[in-house]
N, C-alpha and C positions, 0 to 999 in steps of 0.2 A: 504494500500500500504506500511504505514511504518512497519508491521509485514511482509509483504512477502517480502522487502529488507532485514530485520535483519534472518530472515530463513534465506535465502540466502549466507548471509554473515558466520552465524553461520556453517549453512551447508559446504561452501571453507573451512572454519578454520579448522574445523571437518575432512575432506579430507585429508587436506593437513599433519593435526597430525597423522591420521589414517595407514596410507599407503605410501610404501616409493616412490611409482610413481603417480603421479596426472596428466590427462588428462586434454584439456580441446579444446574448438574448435565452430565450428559455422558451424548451419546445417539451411539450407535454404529449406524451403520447400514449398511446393504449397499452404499450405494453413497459417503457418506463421512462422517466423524465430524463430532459438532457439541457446540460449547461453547455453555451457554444461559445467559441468565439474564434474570427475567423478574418477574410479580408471586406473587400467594400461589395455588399450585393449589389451594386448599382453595375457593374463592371460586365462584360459580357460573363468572360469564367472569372469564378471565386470560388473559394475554398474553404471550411468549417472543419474547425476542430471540436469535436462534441465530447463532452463528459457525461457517463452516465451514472447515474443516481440511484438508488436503492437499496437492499439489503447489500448489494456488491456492487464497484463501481468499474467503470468500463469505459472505453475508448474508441472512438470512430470518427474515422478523417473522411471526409466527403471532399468532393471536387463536383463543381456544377457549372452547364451553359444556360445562361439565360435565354429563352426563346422568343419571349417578347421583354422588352425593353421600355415602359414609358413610366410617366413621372409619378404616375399614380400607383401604379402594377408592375411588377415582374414574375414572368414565370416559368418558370425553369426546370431541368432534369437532371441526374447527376450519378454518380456513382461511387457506394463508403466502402469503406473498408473497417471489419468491425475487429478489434483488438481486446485482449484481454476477454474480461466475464461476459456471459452473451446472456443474455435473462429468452428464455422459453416463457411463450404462453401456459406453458403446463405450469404454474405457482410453486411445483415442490419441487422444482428441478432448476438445476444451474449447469449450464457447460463452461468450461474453460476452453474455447476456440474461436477460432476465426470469422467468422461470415460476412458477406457480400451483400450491401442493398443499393435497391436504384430508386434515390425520391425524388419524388416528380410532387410539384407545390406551386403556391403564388406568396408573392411579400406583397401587399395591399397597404399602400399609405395613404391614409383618407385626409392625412389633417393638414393643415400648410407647410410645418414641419415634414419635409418628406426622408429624415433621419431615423424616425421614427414607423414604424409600421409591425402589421399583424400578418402573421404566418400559416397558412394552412398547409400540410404536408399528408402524401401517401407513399406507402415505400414497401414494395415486394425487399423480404429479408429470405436468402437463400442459405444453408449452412449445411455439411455433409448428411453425414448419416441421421440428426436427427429430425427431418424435414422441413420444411418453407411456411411461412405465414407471413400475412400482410399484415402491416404497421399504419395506423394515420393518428393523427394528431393535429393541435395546433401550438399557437408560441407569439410571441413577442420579440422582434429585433431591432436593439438602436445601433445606427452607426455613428462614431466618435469622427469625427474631420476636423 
């Protein structure tokens, strides 16, 4: 656990030198929450580092293109890479491996602030042997400029 806080941490640091806009936001999902933080959504491709929440905490890099682009909406598709604990819809089970998701979502910024915006996301989650299910959610992202 104290290696996947100092990732973690290294990772913001990293962001935040990296790129002159850093995201960051909270996406709730069906099957468990996730703290992000990442480059500027406004961009065609951007990228999220998500942290996941729960009884175990877990890791999943996303990279996404945006497919529309406007001042109000963006909506986009992408594909994570999921690291560490993988939380199964079965409650009493936990795997330690890898898996693949492709989320496909809109960032909706309704206010004049367009820093500011709401998230709805769906995301086929694939993983070996112990089968596939679908993930959606929503969430909240501000970007720092």
């Amino acid at each position: 656990m104290k290696k996947l806080l100092m990732l973690s941490l290294f990772l913001l640091g990293f962001a935040s030198l990296s790129f002159s806009q850093v995201s960051v936001g909270l996406n709730l999902q069906n099957s468990r929450n996730f703290v992000t933080v990442g480059t500027d959504p406004d961009k065609t491709f951007f990228f999220d580092g998500r942290l996941g929440l729960g009884r175990e905490l877990g890791l999943e890099l996303v990279g996404a293109y945006n497919f529309v682009q406007k001042s109000e909406v963006n909506a986009y598709f992408g594909l994570g890479l999921g690291l560490f604990d993988h939380y199964h819809p079965r409650k009493d089970r936990y795997y330690d491996e890898t898996y693949f998701a492709i989320p496909v979502g809109a960032l909706i910024k309704p206010f004049n602030n367009k820093d500011f915006g709401f998230l709805i996301e769906v995301s086929p989650v694939f993983y070996s042997e112990y089968g596939n299910y679908l993930r959606g959610g929503i969430g909240v992202k501000y970007t720092i400029r």
